[in-house]
C-alpha positions in Angstrom: 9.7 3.0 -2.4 9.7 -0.6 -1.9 6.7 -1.5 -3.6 6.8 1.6 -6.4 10.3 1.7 -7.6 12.2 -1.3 -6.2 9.6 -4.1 -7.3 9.0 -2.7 -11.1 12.2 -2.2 -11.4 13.6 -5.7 -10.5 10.9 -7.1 -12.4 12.0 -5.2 -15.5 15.5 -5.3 -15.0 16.5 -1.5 -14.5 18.4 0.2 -12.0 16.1 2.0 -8.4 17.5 3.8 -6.0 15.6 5.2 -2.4 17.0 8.6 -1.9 16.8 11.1 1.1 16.9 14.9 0.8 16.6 17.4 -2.0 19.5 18.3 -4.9 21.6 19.1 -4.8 21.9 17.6 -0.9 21.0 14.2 -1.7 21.8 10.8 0.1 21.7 7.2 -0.7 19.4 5.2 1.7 19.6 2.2 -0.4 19.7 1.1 -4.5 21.3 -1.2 -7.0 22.8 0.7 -9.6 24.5 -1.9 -12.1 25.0 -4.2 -9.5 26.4 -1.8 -7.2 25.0 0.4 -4.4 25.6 4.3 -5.3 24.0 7.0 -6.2 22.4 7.0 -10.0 23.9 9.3 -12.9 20.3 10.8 -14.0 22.0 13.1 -16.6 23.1 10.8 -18.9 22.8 7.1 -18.0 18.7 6.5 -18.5 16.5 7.2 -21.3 13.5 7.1 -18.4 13.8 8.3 -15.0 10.8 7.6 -12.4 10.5 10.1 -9.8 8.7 9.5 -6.6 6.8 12.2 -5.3 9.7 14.8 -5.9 9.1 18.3 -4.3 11.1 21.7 -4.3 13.5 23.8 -6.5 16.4 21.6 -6.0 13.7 18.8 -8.3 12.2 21.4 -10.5 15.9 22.1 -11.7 17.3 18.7 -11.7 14.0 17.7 -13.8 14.5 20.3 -16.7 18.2 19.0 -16.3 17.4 15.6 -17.4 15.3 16.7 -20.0 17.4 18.9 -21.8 19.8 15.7 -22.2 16.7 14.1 -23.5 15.6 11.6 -20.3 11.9 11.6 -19.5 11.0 12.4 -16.3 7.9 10.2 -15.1 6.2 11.5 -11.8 4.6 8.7 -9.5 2.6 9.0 -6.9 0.5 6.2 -4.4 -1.4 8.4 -2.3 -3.9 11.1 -2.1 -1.7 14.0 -1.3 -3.8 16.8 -1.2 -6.4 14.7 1.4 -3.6 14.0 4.1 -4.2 17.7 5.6 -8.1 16.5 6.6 -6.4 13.4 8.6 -6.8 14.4 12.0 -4.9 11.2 13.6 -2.6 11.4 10.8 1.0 11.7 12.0 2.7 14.0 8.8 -0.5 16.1 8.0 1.0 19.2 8.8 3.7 18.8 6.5 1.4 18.9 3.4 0.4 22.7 4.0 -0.7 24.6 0.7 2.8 25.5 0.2 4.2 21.5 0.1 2.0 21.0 -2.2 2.4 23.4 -4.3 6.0 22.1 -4.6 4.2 18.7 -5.6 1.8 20.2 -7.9 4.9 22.4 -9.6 7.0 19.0 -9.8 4.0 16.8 -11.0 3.3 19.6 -14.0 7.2 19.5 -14.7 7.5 16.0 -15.7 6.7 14.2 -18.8 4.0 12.1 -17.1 2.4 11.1 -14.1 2.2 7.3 -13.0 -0.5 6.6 -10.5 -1.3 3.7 -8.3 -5.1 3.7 -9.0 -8.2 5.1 -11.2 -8.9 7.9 -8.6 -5.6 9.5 -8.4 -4.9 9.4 -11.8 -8.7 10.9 -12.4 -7.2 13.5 -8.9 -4.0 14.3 -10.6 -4.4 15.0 -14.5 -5.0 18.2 -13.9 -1.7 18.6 -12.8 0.2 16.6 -15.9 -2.6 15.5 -18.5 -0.3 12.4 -20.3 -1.3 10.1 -17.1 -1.5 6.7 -16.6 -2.3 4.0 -14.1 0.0 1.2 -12.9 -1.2 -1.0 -10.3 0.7 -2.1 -7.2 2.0 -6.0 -8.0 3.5 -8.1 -5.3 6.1 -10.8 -4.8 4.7 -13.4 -4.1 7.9 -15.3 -3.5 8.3 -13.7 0.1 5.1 -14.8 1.0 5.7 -18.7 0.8 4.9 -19.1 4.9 2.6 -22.1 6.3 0.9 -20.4 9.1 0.9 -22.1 12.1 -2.2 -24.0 13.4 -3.5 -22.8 16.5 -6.5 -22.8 19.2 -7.3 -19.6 18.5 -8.9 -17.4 15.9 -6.9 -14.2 15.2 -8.3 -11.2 13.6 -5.5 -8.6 12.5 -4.7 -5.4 10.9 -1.5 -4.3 9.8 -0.6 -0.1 8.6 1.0 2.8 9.1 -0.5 6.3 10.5 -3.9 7.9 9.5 -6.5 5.4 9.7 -7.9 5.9 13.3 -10.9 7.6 11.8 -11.6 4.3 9.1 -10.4 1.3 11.4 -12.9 2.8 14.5 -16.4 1.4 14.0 -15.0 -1.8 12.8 -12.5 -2.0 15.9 -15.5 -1.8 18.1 -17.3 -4.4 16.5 -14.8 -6.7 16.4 -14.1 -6.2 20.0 -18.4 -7.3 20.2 -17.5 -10.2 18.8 -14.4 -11.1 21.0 -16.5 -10.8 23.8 -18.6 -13.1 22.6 -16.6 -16.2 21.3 -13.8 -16.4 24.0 -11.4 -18.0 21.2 -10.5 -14.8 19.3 -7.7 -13.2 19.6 -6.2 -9.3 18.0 -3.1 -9.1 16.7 -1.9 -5.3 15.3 1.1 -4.8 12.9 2.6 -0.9 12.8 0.3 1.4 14.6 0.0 -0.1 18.4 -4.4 -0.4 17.9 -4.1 -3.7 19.9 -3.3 -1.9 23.0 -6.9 -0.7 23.1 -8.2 -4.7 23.2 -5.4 -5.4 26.0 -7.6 -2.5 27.9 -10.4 -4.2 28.6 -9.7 -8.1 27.7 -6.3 -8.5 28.8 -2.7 -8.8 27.3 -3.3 -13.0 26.5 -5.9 -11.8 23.9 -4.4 -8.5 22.2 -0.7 -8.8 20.6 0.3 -5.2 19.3 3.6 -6.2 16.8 5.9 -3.1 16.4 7.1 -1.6 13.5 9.4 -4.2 11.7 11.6 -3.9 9.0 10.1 -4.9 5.3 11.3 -8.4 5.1 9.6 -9.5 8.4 6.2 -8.5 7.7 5.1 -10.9 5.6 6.3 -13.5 8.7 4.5 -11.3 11.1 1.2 -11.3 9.1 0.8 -15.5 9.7 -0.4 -14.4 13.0 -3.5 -13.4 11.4 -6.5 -16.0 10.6 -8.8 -12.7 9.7 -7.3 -9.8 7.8 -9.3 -6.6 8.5 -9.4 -3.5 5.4 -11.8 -0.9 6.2 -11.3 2.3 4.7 -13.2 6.1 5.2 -15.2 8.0 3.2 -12.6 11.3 2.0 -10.6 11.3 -0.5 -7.2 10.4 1.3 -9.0 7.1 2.1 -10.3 7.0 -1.8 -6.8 7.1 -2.9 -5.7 4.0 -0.9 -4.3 1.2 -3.3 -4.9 -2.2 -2.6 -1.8 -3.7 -0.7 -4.0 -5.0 2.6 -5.8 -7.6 0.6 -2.9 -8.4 -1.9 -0.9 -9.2 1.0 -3.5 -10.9 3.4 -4.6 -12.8 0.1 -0.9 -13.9 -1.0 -0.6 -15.5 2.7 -4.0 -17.1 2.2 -5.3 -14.9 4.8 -9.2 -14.2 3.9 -9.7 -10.7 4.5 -12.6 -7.9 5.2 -12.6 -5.2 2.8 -14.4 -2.0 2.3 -15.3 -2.6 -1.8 -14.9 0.8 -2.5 -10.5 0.7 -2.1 -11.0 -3.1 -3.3 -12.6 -3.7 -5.8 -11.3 -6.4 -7.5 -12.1 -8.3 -4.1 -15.4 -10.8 -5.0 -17.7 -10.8 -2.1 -17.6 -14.3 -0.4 -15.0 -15.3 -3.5 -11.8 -13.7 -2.7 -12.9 -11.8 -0.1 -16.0 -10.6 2.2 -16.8 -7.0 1.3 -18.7 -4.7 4.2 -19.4 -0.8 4.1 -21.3 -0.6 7.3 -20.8 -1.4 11.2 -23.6 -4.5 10.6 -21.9 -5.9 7.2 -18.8 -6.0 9.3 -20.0 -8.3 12.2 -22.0 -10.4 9.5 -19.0 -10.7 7.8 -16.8 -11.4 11.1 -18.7 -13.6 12.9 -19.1 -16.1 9.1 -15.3 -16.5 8.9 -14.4 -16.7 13.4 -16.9 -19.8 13.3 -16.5 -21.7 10.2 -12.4 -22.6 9.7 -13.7 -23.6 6.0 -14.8 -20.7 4.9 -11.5 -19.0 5.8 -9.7 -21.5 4.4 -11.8 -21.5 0.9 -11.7 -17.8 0.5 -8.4 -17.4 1.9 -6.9 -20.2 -1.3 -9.3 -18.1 -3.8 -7.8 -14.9 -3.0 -4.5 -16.3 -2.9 -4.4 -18.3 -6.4 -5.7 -14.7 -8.1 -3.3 -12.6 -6.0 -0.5 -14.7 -7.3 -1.8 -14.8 -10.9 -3.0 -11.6 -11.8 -1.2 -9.0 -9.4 1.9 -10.7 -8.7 4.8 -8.0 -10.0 5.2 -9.8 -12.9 1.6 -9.8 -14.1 1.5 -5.9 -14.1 4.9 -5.3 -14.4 3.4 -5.1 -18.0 1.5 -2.0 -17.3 4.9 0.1 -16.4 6.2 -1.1 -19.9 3.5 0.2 -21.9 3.5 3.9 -20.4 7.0 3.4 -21.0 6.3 2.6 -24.7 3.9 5.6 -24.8 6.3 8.3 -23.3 9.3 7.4 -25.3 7.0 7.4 -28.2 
């Protein structure tokens, strides 16, 4: 929600809310709704209305509600649904059995249009809703004005939610090569507790798994990391990854290891160092754990783009025009 509805909406000025449950049952997590926190009045107060990832009856009926009072109803959507289910390690893949989405699929072909993240779910979901359109995630770049501390050691981190056991493997295990070899390195792990696994065999002074933290602390806990690692698998879930790893190690200055394919505005050695195999990866490691330069050179290229062409404000531009388009 946070990146999806709240930062487009700031940026342009309307009104988000992050909502639990399904109408008519529907609660309040968090919003600001003409200055105030409540619930939104979707019947008559919007000509637009962006849904995220709405499923079920209760959706389907408030969606032909809206429209009949003449609101648009824009679907949006930042993941690959429909791969989840093929995620073995991931932890809500039996909640997206053929009858979930089928509630997607229903709600995505009820809107007016269909906002996605990135080329490949938009080219995934316009079967579902044809008038669709692709906004990139933007960032702010304002909560990322940290000065990472200087330090003896060399950290290399990765920072996510569930799913990505399968992807972050093979480039865990060559990173843990490296370790063993340059006694300076350290792992740091932000979300899912993968630096457990490093504390195993090279002890809790050189592995930091960071808990789950609320939104406004990550960017703090990412200036732990010197190295940012962003592999990514070969299905389609991990196809329909956006972008966020590097636009968040980058906005820190944090150089960071990419797999091209989920980052591909990411310039090899430039803005980033790109790797699709095991050997590209410990290439690419052992370049940036021995020369403090080269992380700092790629780290300030990566950062001045990130800040200039995907803060929120540069592509805030992109929700305006399919705004443009659907209201004709």
């Amino acid at each position: 929600m946070y990146y999806r509805c709240l930062l487009p909406a700031m940026a342009m000025g309307a009104d988000w809310c992050g909502i639990m449950g399904e109408p008519p049952r529907i609660g309040v997590a968090t919003s600001m709704i003409a200055n105030g926190t409540e619930m939104p009045n979707l019947l008559e107060d919007y000509d637009i209305v962006v849904l995220q990832q709405p499923a079920g009856e209760g959706w389907i009926r408030t969606i032909e509600a809206m429209q009949e009072r003449g609101v648009k109803v824009i679907f949006e959507i930042d993941d690959y649904l429909h791969g989840i289910k093929e995620v073995k390690s991931h932890d809500y893949a039996k909640g997206f059995d053929a009858a979930h989405l089928r509630r997607i699929e229903e709600a995505m072909a009820a809107c007016d249009a269909l906002i996605a993240s990135t080329p490949y779910l938009k080219k995934k979901y316009r079967k579902m809703n044809p008038n669709a359109f692709v906004c990139q995630n933007g960032i702010d770049p304002d909560r990322y004005n940290f000065e990472r501390p200087s330090r003896d050691t060399v950290n290399i981190g990765w920072a996510g939610a569930t799913g990505h056991l399968e992807a972050v493997q093979p480039w865990f295990a060559t990173a843990g090569a490296i370790m063993r070899a340059r006694p300076d390195t350290r792992f740091v792990s932000i979300g899912e507790p993968y630096a457990l696994a490093f504390q195993k065999e090279l002890g809790e002074d050189r592995a930091l798994p960071v808990p789950w933290a609320a939104i406004e602390q990550y960017p703090a806990a990412m200036t732990m990391f010197d190295i940012a690692l962003a592999p990514g698998g070969q299905g389609g879930w991990w196809r329909g990854k956006s972008d966020l790893r590097w636009l968040e190690a980058g906005a820190l200055g944090i150089p960071a290891i990419v797999n091209p394919s989920i980052y591909p505005e990411g310039h090899n050695g430039q803005t980033c160092m790109t790797a699709t195999s095991q050997q590209q990866v410990a290439e690419a490691l052992l370049a940036l754990v021995d020369n403090a330069e080269l992380r700092e050179e790629i780290g300030q290229r990566a950062k001045d783009y990130i800040r200039e062409k995907r803060s929120i404000k540069a592509v805030v531009s992109q929700w305006e025009r399919v705004f443009e388009r659907v209201l004709g």
